[in-house]
Structure formats: structure tokens, C-alpha cells
PyMOL Python script that loads the backbone (N, CA, C, O; Angstrom):
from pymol import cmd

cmd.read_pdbstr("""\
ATOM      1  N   UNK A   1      36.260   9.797  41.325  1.00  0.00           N
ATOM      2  CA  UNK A   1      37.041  10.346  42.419  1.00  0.00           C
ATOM      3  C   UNK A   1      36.146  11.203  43.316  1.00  0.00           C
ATOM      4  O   UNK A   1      35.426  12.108  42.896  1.00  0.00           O
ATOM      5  N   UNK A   2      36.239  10.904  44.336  1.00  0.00           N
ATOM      6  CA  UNK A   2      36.105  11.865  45.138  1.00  0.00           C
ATOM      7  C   UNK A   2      36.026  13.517  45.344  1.00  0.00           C
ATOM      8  O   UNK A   2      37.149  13.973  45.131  1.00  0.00           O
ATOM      9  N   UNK A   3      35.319  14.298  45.599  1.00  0.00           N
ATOM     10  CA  UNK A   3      35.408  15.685  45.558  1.00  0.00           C
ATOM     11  C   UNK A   3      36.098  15.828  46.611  1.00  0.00           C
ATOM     12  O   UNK A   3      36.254  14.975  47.485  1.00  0.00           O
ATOM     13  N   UNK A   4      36.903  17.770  46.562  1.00  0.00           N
ATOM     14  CA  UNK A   4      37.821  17.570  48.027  1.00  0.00           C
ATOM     15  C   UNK A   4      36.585  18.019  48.948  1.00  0.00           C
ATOM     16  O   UNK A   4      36.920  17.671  50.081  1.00  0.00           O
ATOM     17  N   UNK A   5      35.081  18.737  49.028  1.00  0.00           N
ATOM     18  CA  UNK A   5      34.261  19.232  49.476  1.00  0.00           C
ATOM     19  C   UNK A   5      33.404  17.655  50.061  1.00  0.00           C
ATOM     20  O   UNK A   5      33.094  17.405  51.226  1.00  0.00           O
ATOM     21  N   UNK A   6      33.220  16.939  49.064  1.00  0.00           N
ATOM     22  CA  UNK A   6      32.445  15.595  49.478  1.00  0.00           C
ATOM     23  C   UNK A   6      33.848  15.178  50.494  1.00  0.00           C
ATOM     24  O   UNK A   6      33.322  14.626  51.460  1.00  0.00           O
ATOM     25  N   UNK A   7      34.621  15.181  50.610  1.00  0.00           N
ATOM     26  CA  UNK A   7      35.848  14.466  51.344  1.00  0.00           C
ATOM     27  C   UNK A   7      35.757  15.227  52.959  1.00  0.00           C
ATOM     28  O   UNK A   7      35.652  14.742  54.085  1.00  0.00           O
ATOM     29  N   UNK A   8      35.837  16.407  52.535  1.00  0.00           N
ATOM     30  CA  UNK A   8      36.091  16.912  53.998  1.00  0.00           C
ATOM     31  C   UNK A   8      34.800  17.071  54.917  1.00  0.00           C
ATOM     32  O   UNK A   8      34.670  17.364  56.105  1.00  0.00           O
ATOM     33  N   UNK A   9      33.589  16.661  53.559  1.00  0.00           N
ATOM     34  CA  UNK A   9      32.363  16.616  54.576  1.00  0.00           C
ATOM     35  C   UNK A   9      32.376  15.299  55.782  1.00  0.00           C
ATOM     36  O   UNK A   9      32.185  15.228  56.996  1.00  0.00           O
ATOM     37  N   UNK A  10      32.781  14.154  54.461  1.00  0.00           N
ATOM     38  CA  UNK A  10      32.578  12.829  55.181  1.00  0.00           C
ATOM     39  C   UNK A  10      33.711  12.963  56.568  1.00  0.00           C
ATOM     40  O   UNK A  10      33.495  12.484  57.681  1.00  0.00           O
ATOM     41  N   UNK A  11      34.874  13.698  56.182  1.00  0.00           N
ATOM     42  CA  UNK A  11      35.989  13.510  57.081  1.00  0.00           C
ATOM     43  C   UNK A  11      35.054  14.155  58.710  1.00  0.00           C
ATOM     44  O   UNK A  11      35.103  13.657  59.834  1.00  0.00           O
ATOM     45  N   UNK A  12      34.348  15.274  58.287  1.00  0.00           N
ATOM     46  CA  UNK A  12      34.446  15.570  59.500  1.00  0.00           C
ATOM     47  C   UNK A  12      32.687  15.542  59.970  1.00  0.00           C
ATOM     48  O   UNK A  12      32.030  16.410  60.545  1.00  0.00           O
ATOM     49  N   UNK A  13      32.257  14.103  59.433  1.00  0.00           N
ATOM     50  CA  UNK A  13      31.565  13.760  60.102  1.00  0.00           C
ATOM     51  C   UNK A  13      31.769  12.243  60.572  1.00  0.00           C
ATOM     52  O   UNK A  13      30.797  11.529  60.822  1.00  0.00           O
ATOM     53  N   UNK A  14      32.684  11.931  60.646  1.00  0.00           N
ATOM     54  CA  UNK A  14      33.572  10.821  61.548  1.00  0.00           C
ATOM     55  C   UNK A  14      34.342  10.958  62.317  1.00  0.00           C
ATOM     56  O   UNK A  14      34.420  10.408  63.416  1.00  0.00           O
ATOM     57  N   UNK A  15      35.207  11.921  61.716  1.00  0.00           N
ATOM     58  CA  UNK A  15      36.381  12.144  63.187  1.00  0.00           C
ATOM     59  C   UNK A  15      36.114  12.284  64.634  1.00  0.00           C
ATOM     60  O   UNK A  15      35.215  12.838  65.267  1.00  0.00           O
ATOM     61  N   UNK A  16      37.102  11.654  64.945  1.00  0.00           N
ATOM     62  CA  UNK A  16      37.670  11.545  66.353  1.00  0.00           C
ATOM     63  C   UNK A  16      37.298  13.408  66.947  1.00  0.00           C
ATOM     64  O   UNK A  16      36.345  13.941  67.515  1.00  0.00           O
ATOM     65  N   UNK A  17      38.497  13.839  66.479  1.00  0.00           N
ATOM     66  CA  UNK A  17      39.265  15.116  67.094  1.00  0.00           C
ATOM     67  C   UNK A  17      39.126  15.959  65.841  1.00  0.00           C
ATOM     68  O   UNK A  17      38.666  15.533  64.782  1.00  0.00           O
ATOM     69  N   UNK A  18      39.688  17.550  66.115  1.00  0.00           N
ATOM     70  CA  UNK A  18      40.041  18.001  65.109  1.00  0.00           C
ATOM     71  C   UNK A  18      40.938  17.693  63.880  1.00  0.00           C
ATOM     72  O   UNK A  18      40.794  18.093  62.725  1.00  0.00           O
ATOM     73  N   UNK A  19      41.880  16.902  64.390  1.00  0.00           N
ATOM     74  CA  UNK A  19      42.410  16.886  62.940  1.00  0.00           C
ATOM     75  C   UNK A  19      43.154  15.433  62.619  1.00  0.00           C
ATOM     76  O   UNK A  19      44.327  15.174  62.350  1.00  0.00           O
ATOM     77  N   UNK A  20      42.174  14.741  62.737  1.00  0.00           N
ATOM     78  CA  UNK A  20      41.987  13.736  62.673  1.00  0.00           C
ATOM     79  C   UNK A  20      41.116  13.417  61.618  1.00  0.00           C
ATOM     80  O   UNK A  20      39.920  13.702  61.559  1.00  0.00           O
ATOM     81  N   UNK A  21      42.027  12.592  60.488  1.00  0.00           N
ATOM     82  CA  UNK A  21      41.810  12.224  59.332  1.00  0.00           C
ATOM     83  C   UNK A  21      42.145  10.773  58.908  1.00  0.00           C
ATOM     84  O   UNK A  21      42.019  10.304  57.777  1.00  0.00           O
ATOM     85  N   UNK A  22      42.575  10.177  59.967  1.00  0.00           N
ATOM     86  CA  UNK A  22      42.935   8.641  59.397  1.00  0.00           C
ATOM     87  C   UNK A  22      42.360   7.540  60.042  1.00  0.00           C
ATOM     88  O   UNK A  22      42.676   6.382  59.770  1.00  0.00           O
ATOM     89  N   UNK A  23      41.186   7.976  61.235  1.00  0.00           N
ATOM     90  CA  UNK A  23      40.933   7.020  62.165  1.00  0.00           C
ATOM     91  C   UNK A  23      40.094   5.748  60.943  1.00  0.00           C
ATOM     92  O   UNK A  23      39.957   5.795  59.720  1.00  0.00           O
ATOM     93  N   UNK A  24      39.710   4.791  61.887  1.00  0.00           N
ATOM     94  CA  UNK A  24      39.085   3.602  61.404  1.00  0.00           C
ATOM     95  C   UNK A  24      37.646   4.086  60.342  1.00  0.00           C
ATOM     96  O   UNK A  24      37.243   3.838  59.206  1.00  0.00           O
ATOM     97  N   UNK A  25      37.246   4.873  61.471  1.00  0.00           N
ATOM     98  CA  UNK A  25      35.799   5.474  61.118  1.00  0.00           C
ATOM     99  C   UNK A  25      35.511   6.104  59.943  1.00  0.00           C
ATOM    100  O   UNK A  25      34.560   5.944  59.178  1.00  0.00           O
ATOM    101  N   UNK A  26      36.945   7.229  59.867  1.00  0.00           N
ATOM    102  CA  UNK A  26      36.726   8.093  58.706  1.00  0.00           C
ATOM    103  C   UNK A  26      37.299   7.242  57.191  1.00  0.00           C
ATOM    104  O   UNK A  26      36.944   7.492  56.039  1.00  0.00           O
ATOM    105  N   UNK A  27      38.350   6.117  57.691  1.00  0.00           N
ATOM    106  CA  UNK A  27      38.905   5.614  56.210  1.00  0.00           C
ATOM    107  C   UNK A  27      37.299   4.395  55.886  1.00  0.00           C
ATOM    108  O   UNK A  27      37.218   3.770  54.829  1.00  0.00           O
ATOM    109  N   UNK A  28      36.592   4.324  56.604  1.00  0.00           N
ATOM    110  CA  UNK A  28      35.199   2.881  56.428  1.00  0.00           C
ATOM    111  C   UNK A  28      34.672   4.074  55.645  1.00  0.00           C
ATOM    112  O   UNK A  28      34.751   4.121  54.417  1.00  0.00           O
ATOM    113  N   UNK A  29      34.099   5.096  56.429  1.00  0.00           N
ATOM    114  CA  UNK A  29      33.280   6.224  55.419  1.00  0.00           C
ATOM    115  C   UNK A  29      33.630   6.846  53.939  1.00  0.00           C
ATOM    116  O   UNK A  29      32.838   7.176  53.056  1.00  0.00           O
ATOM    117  N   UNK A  30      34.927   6.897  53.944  1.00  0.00           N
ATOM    118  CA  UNK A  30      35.568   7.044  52.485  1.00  0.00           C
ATOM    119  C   UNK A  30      35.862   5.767  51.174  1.00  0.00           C
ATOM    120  O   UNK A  30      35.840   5.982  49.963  1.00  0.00           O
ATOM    121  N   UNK A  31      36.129   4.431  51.864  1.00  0.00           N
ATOM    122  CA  UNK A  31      35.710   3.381  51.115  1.00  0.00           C
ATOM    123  C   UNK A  31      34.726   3.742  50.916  1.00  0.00           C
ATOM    124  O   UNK A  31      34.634   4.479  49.934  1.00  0.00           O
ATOM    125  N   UNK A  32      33.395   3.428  51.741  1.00  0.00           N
ATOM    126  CA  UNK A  32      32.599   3.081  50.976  1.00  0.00           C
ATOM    127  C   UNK A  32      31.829   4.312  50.342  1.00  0.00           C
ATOM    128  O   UNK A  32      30.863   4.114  49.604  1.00  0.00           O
ATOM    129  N   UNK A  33      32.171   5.285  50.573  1.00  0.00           N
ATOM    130  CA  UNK A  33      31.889   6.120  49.360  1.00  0.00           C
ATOM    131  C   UNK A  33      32.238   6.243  47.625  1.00  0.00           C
ATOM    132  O   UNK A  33      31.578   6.466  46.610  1.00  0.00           O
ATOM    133  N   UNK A  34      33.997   5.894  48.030  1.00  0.00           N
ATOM    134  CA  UNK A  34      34.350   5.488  46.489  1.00  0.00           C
ATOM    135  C   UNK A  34      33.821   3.974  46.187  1.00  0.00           C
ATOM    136  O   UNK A  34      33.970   3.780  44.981  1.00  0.00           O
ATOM    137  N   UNK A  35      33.224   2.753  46.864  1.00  0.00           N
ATOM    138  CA  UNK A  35      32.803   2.078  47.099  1.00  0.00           C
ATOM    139  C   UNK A  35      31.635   2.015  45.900  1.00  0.00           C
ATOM    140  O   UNK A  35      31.545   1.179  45.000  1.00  0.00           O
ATOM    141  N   UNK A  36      30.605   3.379  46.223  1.00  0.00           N
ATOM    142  CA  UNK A  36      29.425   3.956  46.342  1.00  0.00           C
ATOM    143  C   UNK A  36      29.424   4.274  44.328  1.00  0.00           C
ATOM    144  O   UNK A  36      28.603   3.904  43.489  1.00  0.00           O
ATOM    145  N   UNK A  37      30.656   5.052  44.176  1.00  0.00           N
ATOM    146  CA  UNK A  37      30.488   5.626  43.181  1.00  0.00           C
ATOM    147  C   UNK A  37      31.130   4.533  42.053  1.00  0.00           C
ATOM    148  O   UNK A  37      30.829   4.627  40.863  1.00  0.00           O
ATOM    149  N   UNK A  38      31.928   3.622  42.493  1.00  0.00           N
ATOM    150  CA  UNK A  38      32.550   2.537  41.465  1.00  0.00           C
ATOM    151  C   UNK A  38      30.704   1.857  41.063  1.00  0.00           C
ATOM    152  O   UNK A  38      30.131   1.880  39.973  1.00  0.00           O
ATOM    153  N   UNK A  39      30.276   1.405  42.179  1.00  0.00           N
ATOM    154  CA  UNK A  39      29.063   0.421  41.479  1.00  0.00           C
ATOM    155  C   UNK A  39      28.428   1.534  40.441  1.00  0.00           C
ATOM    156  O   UNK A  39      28.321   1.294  39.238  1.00  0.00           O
ATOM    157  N   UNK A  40      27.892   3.166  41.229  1.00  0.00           N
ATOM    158  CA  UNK A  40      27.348   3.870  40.122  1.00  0.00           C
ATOM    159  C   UNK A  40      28.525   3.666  38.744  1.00  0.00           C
ATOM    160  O   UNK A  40      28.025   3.061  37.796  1.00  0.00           O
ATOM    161  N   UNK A  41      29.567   3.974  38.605  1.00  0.00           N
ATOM    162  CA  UNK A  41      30.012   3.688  37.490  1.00  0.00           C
ATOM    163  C   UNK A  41      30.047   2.100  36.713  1.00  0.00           C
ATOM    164  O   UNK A  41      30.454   1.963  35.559  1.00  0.00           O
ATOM    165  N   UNK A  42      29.573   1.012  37.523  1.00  0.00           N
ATOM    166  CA  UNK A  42      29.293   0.145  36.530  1.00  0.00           C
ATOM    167  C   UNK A  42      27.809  -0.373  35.876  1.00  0.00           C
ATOM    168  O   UNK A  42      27.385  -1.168  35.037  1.00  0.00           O
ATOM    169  N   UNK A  43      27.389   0.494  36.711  1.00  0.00           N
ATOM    170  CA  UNK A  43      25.647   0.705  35.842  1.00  0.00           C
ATOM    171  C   UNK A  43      25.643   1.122  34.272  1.00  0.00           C
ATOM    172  O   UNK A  43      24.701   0.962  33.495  1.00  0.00           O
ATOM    173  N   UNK A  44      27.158   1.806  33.925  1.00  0.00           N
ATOM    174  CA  UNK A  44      27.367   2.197  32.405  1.00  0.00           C
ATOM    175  C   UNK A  44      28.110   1.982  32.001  1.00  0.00           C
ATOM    176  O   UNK A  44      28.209   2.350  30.831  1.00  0.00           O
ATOM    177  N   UNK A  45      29.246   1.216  32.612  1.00  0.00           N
ATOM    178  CA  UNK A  45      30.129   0.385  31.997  1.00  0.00           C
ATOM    179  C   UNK A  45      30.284  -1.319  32.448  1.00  0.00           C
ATOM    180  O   UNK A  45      31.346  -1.578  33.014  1.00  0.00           O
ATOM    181  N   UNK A  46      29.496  -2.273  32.280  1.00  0.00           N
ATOM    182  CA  UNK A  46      29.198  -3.325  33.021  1.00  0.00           C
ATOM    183  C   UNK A  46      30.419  -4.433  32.647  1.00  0.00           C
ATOM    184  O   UNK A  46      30.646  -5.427  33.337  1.00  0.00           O
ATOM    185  N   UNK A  47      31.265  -4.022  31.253  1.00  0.00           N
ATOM    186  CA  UNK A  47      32.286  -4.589  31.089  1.00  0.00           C
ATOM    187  C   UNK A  47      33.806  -4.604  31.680  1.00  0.00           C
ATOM    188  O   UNK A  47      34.727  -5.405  31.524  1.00  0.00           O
ATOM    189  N   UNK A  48      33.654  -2.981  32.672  1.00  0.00           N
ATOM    190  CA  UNK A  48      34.864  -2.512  33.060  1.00  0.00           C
ATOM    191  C   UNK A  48      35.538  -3.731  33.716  1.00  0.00           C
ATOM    192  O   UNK A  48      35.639  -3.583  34.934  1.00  0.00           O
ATOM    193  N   UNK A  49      35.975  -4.772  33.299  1.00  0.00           N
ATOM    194  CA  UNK A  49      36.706  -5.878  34.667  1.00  0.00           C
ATOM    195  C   UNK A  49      38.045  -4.899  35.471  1.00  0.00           C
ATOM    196  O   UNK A  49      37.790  -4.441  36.584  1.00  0.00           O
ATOM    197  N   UNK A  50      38.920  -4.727  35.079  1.00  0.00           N
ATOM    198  CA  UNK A  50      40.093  -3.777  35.548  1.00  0.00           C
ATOM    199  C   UNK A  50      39.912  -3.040  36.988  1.00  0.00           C
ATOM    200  O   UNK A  50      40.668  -3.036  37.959  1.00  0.00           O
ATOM    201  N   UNK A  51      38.345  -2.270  36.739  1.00  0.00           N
ATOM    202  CA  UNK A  51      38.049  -1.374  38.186  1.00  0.00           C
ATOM    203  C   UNK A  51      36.729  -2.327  38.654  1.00  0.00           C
ATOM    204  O   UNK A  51      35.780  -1.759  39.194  1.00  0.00           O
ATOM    205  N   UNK A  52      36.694  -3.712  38.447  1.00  0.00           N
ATOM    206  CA  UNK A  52      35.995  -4.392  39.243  1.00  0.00           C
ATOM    207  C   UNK A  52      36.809  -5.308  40.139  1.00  0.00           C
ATOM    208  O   UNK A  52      36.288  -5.844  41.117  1.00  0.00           O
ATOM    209  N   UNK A  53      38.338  -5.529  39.751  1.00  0.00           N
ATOM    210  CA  UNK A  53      39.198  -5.865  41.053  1.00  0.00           C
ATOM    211  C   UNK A  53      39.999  -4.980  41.597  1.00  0.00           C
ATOM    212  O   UNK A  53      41.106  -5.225  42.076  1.00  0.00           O
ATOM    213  N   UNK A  54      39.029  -3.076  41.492  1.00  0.00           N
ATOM    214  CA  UNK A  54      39.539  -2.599  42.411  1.00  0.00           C
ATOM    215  C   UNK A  54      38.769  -1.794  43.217  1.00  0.00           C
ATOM    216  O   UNK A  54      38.894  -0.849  43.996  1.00  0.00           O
ATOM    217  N   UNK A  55      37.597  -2.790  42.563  1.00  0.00           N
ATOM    218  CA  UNK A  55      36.036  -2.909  43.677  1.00  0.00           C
ATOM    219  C   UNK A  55      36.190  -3.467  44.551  1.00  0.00           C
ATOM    220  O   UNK A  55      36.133  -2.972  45.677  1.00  0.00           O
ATOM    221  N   UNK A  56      36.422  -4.613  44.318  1.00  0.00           N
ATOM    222  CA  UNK A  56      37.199  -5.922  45.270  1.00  0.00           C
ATOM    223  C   UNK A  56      37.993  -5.617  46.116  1.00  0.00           C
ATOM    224  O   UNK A  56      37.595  -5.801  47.266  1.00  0.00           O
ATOM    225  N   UNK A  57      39.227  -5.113  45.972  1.00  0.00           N
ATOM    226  CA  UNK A  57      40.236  -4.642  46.455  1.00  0.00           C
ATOM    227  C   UNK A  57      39.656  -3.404  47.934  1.00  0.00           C
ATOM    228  O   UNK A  57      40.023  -3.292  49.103  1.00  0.00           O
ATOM    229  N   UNK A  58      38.820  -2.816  47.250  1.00  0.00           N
ATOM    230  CA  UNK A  58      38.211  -1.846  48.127  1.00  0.00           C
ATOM    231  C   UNK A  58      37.091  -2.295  49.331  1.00  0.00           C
ATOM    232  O   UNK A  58      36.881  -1.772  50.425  1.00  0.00           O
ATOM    233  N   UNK A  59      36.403  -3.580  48.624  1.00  0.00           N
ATOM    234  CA  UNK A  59      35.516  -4.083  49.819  1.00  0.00           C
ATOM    235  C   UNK A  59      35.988  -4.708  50.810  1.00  0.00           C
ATOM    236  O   UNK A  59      35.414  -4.867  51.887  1.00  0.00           O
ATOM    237  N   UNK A  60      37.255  -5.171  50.451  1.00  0.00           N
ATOM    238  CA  UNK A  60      38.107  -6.546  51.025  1.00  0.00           C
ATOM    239  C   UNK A  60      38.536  -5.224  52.395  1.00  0.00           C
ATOM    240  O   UNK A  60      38.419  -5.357  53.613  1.00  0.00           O
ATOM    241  N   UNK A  61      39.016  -4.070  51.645  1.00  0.00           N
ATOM    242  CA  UNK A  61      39.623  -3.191  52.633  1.00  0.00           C
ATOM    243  C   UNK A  61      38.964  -3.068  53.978  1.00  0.00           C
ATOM    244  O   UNK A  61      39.336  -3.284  55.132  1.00  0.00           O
ATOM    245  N   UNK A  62      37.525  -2.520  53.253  1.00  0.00           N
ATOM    246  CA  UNK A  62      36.548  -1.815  54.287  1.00  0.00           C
ATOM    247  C   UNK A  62      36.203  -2.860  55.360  1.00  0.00           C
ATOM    248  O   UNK A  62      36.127  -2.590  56.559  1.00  0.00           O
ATOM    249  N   UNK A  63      36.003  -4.053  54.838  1.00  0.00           N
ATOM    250  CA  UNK A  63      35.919  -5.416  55.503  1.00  0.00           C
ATOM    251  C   UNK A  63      36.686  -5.412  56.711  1.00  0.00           C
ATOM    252  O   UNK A  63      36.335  -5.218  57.874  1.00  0.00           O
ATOM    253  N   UNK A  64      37.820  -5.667  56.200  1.00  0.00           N
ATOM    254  CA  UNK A  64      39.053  -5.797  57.582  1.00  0.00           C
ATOM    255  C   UNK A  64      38.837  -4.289  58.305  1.00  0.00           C
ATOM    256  O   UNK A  64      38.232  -4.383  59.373  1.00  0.00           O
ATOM    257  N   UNK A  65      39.151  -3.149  57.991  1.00  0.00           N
ATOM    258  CA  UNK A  65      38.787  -2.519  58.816  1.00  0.00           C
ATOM    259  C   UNK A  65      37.704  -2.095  59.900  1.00  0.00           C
ATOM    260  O   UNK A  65      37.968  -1.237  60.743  1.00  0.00           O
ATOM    261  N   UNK A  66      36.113  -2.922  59.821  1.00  0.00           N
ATOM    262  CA  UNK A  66      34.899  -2.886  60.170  1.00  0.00           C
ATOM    263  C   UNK A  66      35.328  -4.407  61.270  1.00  0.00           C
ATOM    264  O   UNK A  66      35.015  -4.329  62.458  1.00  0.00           O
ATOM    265  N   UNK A  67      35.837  -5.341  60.897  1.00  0.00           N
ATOM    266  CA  UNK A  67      36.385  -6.125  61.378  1.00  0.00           C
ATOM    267  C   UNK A  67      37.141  -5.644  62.409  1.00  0.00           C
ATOM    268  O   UNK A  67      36.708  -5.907  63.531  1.00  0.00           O
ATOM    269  N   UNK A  68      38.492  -4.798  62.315  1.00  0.00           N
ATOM    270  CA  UNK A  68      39.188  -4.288  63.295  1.00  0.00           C
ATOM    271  C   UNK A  68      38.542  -3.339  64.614  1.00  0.00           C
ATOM    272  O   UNK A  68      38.824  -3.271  65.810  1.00  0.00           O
ATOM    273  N   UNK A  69      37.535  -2.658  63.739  1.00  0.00           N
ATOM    274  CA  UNK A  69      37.033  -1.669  64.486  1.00  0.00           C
ATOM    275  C   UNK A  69      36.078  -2.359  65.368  1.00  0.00           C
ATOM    276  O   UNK A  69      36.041  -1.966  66.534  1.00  0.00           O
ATOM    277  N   UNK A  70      35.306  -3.311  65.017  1.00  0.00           N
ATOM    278  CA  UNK A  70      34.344  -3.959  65.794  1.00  0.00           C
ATOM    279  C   UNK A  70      35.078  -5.167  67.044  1.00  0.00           C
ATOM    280  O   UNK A  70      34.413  -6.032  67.613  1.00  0.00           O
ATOM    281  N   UNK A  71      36.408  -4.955  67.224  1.00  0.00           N
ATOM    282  CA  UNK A  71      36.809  -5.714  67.843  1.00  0.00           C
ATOM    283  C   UNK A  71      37.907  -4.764  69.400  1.00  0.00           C
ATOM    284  O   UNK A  71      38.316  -5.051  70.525  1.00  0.00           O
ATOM    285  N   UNK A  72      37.931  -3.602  68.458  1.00  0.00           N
ATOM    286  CA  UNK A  72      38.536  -2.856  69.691  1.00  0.00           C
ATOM    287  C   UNK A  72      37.754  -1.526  69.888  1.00  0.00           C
ATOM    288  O   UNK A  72      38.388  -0.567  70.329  1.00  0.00           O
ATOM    289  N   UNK A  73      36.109  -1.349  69.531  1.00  0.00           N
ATOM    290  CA  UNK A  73      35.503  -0.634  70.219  1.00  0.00           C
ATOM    291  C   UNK A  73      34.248  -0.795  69.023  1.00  0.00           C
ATOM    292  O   UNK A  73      34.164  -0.513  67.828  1.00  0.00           O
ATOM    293  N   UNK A  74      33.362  -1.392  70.018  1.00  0.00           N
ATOM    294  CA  UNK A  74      32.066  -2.378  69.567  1.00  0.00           C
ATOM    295  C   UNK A  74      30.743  -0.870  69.686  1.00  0.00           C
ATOM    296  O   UNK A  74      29.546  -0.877  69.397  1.00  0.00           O
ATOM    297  N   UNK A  75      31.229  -0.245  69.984  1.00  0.00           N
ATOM    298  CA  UNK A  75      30.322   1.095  70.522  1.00  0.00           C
ATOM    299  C   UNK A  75      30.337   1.893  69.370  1.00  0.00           C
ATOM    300  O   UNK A  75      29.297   2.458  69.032  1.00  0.00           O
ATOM    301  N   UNK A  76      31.378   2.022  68.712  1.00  0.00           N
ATOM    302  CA  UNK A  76      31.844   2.771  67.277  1.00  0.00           C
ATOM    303  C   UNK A  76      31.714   2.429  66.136  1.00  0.00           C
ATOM    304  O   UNK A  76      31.566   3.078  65.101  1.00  0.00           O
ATOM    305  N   UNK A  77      31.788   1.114  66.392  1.00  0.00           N
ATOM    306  CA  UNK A  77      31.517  -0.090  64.994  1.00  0.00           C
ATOM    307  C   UNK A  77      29.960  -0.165  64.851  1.00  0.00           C
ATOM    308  O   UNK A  77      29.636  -0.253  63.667  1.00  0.00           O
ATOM    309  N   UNK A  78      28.873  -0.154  65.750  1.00  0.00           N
ATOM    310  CA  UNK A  78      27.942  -0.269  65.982  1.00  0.00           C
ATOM    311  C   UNK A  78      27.010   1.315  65.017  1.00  0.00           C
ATOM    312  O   UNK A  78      26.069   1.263  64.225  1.00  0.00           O
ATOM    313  N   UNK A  79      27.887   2.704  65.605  1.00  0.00           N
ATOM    314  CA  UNK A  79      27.481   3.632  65.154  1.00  0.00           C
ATOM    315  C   UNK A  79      27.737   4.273  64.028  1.00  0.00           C
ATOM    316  O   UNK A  79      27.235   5.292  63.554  1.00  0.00           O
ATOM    317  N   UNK A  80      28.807   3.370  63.539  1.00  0.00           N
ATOM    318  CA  UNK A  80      29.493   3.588  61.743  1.00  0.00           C
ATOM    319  C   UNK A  80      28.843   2.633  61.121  1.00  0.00           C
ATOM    320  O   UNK A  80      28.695   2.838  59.917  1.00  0.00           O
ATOM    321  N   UNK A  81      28.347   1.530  61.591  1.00  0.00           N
ATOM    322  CA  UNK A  81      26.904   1.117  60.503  1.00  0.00           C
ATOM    323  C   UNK A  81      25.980   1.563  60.141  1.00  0.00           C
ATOM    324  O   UNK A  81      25.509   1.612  59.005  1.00  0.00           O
ATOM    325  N   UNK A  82      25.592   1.971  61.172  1.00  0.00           N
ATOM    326  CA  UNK A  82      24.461   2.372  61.569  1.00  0.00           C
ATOM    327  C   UNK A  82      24.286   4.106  60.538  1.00  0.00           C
ATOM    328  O   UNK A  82      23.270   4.511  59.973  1.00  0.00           O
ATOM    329  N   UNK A  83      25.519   4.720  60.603  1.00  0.00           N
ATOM    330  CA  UNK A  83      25.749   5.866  60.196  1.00  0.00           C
ATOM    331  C   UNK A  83      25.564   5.801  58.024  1.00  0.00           C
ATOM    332  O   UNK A  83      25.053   6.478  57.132  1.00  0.00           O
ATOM    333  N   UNK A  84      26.353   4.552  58.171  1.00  0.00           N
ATOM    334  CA  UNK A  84      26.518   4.593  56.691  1.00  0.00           C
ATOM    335  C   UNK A  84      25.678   3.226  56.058  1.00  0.00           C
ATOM    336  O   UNK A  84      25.811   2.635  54.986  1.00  0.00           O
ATOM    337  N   UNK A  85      24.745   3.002  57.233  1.00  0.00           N
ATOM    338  CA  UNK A  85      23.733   2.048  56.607  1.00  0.00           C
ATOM    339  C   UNK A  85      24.068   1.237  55.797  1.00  0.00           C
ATOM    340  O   UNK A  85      23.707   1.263  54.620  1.00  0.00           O
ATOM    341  N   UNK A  86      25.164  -0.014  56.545  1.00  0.00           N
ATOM    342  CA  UNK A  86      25.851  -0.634  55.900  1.00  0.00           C
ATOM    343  C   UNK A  86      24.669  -2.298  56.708  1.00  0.00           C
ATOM    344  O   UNK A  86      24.113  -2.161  57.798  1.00  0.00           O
ATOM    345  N   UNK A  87      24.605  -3.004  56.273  1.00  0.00           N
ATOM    346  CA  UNK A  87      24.244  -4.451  56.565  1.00  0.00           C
ATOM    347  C   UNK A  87      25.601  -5.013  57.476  1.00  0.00           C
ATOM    348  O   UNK A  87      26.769  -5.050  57.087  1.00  0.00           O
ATOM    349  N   UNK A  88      25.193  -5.330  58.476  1.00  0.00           N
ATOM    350  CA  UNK A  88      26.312  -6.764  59.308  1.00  0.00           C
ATOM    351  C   UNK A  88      25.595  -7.186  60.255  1.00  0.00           C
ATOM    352  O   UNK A  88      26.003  -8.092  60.982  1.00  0.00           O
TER     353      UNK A  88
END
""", "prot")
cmd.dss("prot")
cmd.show_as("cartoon", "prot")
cmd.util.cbc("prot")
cmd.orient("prot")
């Protein structure tokens, strides 16, 4: 899980506005953080199947949303890769 300190860092180095917590930007940065920490957790549990379709579940997410975002502002999508040094 997530820390609430690691959370509100990532939050508010994506946001939009002040209080703005749900945009495209900030939910891509929080996947793939829990993203981040599921693979570290299967470096020691390589059998876990259960939280590997909700690895899945989580990439599939970030996907469509990087998808969405890159289609209604290519300027943002561009700088949230770029930000979280993601491959596309």
C-alpha cells in the first residue's frame, strides 16, 4: 500500500490545481506506483497468482487511461511519460 506521505507527494506533483486529486495525470502516477511496488513484491513471492491479476487489472487501467489522456491533450500525455519514465 501506499503511504499517505508517498501519496500526497505524487498527488501534488501532478495536479492540475489545488485540489485536485483525480485528474488523468495524478490517477497514471498512482497506478503505476502501486504498479511499482506489486512487481517489488513479486521478486519474493513469485507464486502470488491472486495479486498477479491484480497486476493486470492495474496495467490494463493505467493503459486506458494514458490512452485517454493522449488523445484529449497530447502535451500532457507526452509530459507524464516522460515524468514517470514510462516506455510508449
Amino acid at each position: 500500500m501506499i503511504q499517505k506521505e508517498e501519496k500526497k507527494k505524487i498527488i501534488s506533483n501532478f495536479k492540475k490545481s489545488d485540489k485536485d486529486t483525480g485528474s488523468s495525470m495524478v490517477q497514471i502516477a498512482l497506478y503505476t506506483k502501486r504498479i511499482q511496488e506489486l512487481l517489488e513484491h513479486f521478486k519474493k513471492h513469485p507464486k502470488d497468482n491472486s495479486s498477479k491479476r491484480g497486476l493486470v487489472q492495474l496495467v490494463n487501467k493505467r493503459r486506458s487511461l494514458l490512452r485517454y489522456l493522449e488523445g484529449e491533450n497530447n502535451e500532457e500525455y507526452k509530459k507524464t511519460i516522460a515524468k514517470l519514465e514510462l516506455k510508449k
